[in-house]
C-alpha positions as CSV (number, residue, x, y, z in Angstrom):
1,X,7.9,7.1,-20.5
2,X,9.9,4.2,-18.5
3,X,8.2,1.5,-16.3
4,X,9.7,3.9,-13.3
5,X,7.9,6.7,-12.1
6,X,9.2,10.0,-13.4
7,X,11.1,12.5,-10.9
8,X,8.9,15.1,-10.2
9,X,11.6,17.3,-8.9
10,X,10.4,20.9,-8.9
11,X,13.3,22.7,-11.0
12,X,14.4,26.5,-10.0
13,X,11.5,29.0,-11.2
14,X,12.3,31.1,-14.5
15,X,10.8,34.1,-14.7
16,X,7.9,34.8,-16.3
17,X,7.2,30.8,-16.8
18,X,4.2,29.4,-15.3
19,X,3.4,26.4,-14.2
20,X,0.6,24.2,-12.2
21,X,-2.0,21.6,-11.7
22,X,-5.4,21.8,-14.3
23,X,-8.6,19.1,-13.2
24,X,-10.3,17.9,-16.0
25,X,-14.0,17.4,-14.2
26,X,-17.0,16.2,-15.7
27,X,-19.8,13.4,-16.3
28,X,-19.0,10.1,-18.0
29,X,-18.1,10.5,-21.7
30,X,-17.9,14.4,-21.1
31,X,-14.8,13.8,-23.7
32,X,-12.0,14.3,-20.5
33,X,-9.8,11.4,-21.4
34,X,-10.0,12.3,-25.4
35,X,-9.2,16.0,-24.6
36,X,-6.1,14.9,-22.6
37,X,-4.7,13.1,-25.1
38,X,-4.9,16.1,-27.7
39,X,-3.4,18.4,-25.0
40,X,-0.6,16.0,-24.3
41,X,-0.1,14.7,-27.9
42,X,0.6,11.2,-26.9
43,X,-2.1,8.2,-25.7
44,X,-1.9,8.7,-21.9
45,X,-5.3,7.8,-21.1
46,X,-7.7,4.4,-22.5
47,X,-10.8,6.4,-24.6
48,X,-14.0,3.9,-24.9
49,X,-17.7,5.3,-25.5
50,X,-18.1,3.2,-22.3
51,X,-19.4,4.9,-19.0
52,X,-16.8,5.0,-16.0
53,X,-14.2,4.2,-18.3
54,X,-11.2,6.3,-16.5
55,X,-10.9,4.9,-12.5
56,X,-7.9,6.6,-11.7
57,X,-6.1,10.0,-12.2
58,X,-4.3,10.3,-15.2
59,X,-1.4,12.6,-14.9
60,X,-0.3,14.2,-18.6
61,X,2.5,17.0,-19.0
62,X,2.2,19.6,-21.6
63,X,5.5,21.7,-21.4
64,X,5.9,25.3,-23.7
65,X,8.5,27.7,-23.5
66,X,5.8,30.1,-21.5
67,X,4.5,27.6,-19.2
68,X,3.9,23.9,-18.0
69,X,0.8,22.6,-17.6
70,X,-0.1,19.3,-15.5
71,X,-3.5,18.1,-17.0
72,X,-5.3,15.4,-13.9
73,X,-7.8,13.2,-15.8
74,X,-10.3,11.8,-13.8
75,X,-13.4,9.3,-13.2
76,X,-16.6,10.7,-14.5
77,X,-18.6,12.2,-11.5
78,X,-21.7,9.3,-10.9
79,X,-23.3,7.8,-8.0
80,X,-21.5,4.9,-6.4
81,X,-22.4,1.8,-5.7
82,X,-19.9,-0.4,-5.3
83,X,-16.7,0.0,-3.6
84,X,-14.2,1.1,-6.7
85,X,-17.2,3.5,-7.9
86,X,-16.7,5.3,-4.4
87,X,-12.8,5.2,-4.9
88,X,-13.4,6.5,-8.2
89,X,-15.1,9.3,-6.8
90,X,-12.7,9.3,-4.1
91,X,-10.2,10.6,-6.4
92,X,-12.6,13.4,-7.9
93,X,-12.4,15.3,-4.9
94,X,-9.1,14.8,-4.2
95,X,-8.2,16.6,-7.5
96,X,-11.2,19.7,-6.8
97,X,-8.7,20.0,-3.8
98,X,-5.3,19.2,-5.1
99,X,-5.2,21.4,-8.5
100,X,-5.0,25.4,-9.4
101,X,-8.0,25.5,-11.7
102,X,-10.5,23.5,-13.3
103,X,-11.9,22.3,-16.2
104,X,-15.6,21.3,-16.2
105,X,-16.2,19.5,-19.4
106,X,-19.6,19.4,-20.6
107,X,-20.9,17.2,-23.9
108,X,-22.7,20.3,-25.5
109,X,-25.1,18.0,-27.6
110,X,-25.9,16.5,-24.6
111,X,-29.3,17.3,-22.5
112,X,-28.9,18.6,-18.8
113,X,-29.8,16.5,-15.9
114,X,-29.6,15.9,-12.3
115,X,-25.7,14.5,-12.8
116,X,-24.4,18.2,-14.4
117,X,-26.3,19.5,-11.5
118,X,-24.1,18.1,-9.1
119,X,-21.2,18.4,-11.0
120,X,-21.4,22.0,-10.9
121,X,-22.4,21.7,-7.0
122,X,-18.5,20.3,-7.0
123,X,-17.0,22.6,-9.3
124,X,-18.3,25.7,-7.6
125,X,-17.6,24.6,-3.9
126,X,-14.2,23.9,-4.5
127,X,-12.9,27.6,-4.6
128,X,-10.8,27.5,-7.8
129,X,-10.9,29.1,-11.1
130,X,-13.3,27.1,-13.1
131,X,-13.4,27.1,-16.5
132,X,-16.0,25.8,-18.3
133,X,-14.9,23.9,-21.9
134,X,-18.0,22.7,-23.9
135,X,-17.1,19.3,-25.7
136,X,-17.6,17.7,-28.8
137,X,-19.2,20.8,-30.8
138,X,-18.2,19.5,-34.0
139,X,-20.8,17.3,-33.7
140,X,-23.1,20.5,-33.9
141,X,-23.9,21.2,-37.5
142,X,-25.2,24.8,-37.3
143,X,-23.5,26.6,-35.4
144,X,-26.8,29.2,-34.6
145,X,-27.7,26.6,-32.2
146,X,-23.9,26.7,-30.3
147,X,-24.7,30.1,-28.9
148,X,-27.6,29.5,-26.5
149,X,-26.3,26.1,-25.5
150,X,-23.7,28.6,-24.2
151,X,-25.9,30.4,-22.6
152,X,-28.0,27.7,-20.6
153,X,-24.7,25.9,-19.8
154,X,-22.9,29.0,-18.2
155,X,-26.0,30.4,-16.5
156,X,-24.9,28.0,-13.4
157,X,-22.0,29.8,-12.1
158,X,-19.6,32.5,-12.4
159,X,-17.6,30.6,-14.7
160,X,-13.7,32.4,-15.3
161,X,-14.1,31.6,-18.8
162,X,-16.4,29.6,-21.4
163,X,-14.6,27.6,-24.1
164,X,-16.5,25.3,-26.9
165,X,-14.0,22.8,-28.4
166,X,-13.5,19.9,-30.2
167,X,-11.0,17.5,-28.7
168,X,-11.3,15.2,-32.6
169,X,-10.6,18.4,-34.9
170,X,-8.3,20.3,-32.5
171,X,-10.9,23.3,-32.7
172,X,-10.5,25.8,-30.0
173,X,-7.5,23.6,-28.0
174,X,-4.8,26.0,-28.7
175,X,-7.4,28.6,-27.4
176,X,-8.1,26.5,-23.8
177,X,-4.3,26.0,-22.9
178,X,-3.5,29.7,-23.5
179,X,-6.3,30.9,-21.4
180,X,-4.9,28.2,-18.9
181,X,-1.7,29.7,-18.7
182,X,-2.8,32.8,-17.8
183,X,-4.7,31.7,-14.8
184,X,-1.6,30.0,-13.6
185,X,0.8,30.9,-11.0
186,X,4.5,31.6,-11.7
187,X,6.6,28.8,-11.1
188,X,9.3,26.2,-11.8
189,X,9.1,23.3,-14.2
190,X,7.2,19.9,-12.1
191,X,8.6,17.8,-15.1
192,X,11.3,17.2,-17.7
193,X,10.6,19.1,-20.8
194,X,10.2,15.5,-22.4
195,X,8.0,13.7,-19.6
196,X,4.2,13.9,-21.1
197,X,2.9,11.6,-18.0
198,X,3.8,10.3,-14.7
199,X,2.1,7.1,-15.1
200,X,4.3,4.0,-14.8
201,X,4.1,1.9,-18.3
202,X,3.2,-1.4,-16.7
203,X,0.2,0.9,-15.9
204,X,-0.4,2.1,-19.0
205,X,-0.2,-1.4,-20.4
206,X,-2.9,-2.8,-18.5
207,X,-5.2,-0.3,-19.7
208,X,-4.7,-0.6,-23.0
209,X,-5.6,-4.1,-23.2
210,X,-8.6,-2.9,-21.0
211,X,-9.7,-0.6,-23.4
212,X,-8.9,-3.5,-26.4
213,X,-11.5,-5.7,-24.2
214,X,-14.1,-2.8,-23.9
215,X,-13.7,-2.0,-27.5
216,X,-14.1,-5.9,-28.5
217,X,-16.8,-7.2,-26.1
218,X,-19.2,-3.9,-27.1
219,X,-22.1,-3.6,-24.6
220,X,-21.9,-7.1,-22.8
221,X,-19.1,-5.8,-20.7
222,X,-19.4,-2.4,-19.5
223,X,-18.3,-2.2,-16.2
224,X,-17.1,-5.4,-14.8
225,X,-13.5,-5.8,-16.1
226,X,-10.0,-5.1,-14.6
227,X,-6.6,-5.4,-15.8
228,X,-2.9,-6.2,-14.3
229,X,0.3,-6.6,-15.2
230,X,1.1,-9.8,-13.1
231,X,4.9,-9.7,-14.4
232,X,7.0,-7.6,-17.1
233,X,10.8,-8.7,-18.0
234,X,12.0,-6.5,-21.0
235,X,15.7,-6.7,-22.8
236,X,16.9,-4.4,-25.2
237,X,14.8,-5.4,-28.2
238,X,12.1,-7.3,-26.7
239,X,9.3,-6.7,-23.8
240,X,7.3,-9.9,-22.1
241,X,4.5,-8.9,-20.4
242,X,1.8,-10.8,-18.4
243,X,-1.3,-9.8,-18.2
244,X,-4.5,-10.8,-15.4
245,X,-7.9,-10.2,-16.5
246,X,-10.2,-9.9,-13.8
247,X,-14.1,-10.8,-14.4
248,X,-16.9,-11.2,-11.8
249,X,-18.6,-14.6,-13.6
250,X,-17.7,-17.4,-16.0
251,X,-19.8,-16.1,-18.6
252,X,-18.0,-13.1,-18.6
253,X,-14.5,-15.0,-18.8
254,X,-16.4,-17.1,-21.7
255,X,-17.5,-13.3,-23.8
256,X,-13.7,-12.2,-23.2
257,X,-12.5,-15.4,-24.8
258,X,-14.7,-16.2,-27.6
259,X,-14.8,-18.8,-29.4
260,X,-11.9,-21.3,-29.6
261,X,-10.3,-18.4,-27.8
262,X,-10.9,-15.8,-31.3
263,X,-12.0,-12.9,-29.1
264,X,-8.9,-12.8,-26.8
265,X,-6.5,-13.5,-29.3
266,X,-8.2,-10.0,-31.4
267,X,-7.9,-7.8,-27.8
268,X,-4.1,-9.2,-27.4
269,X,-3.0,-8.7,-31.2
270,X,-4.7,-4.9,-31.0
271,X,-2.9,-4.2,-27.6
272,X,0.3,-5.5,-28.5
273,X,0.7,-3.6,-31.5
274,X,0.0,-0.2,-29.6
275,X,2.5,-1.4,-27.0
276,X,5.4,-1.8,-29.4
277,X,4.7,1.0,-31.2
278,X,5.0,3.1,-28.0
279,X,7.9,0.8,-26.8
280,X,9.5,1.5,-29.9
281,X,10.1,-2.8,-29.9
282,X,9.0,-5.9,-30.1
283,X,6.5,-7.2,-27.5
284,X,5.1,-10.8,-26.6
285,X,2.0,-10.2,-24.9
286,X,0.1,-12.7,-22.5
287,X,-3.7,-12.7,-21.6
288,X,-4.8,-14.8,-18.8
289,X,-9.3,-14.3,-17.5
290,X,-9.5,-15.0,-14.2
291,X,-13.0,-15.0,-12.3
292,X,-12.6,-12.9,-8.8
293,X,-16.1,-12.6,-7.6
294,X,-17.2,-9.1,-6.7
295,X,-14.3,-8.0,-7.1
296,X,-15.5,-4.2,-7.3
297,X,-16.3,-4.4,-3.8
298,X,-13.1,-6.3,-3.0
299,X,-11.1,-4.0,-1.2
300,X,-7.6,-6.5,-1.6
301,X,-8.6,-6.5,-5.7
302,X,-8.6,-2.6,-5.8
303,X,-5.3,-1.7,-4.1
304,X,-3.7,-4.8,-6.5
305,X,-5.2,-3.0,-9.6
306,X,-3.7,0.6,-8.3
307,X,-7.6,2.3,-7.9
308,X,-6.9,4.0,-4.6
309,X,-9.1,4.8,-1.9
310,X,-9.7,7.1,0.7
């Protein structure tokens, strides 16, 4: 992964291979950005126990001899109320549109409620293949109880098939990308065998020291910071890169700081590490808060952060 977008080139079609686009739909902390990375077997995508926590797609590649399989991350599916939350959503139903089958991810210890509701309203109007993978059943100690958790989650809809995994062991993932390739069309190769993303790493970067914040601050920040990468000058064995911090209040700015600054020197020393040990050198990393009121319904703000719209 480069700073540059990848060609996305289709190559000729081999025969036999198959290839396509796979959503991964689902509530907040359904497990979608956590699953990706297993599939992809490199951090393409921030994981925090925070709601709303992915705001864009997240492209990841997983390329076998049979197949290629582009995995699209996105925002869980909630009610917006500001103007990224309805970008965020936005981009929800421009994957149930834009993919050849879906994922509906369900937390299987979790209880049902209005949101899977519509979720599956989504899912089932979109006129894919849906496949519906139920997360996080390690968590489920006796297994008697997996089965009718099966059962009330796949009474919904006609589901293609029902898969329960676990994205943290690896249980039942080798499973879920086989069935996925047979629901795929033939076709050539979207990506180089050795591109797992097509997410720019100046991208990347900025969440990462997002996640570094959310995993830092706890619960006092949930929802109400942004990152960017202002600049990024790299050499050969050394990467500078400049970071902007957006919060909505100075109290916020003050939480992200910490005292005598202890708080934002912990989220820059935990990003920077990550960075140069996906860089593969060394990186000086700078952290600048900033206080842009409102910016989630700042329209200017979102298109500078990359969080499209409609």
């Amino acid at each position: 992964m480069t700073d540059e977008s990848p060609d996305t080139t289709p190559t000729a079609v081999e025969s036999g291979f198959r290839s396509g686009l796979v959503g991964l739909i689902g509530r907040p902390n359904a497990g979608k950005s956590t699953l990706l990375n297993r599939l992809v077997g490199e951090k393409v995508a921030i994981v925090s126990d925070k709601p709303q926590t992915t705001r864009t797609q997240v492209r990841g590649v997983l390329t076998r001899p049979e197949g290629q399989i582009v995995f699209v991350d996105t925002p869980g599916i909630h009610k917006p109320g500001y103007a990224l939350n309805r970008r965020m959503m936005h981009m929800v139903t421009e994957a149930l549109h834009g993919v050849d089958v879906l994922l509906l991810l369900v937390d299987a210890t979790s209880r049902p409620g209005a949101g899977d509701r519509f979720a599956l309203e989504l899912v089932a109007g979109a006129g894919k293949p849906v496949l519906l993978v139920l997360t996080k059943v390690d968590r489920i100690k006796n297994k008697n109880d997996l089965l009718p958790v099966i059962e009330s989650r796949a009474a919904g809809h006609a589901f293609a098939e029902v898969i329960p995994i676990s994205a943290r062991t690896g249980a039942n993932v080798d499973r879920l990308v086989e069935t996925l390739l047979r629901y795929l069309p033939e076709g050539p190769r979207l990506f180089a065998d050795d591109e797992y993303t097509d997410q720019p790493m100046r991208t990347l970067a900025a969440e990462l020291v997002r996640e570094k914040i959310l995993q830092t601050t706890g619960d006092e920040l949930p929802y109400v910071t942004a990152v960017v990468v202002e600049r990024w000058e790299e050499a050969e064995d050394l990467a500078k890169i400049y970071c902007l911090v957006f919060v909505e209040r100075p109290t916020q700015r003050a939480i992200i700081i910490g005292q005598a600054g202890d708080r934002l020197r912990e989220v820059g020393t935990a990003a920077r590490i990550e960075l140069e040990e996906i860089l593969g050198k060394r990186v000086f990393l700078q952290v600048h808060v900033v206080v842009r009121e409102h910016w989630r319904n700042d329209n200017r703000a979102l298109d500078e952060l990359g969080i499209e719209g409609a």
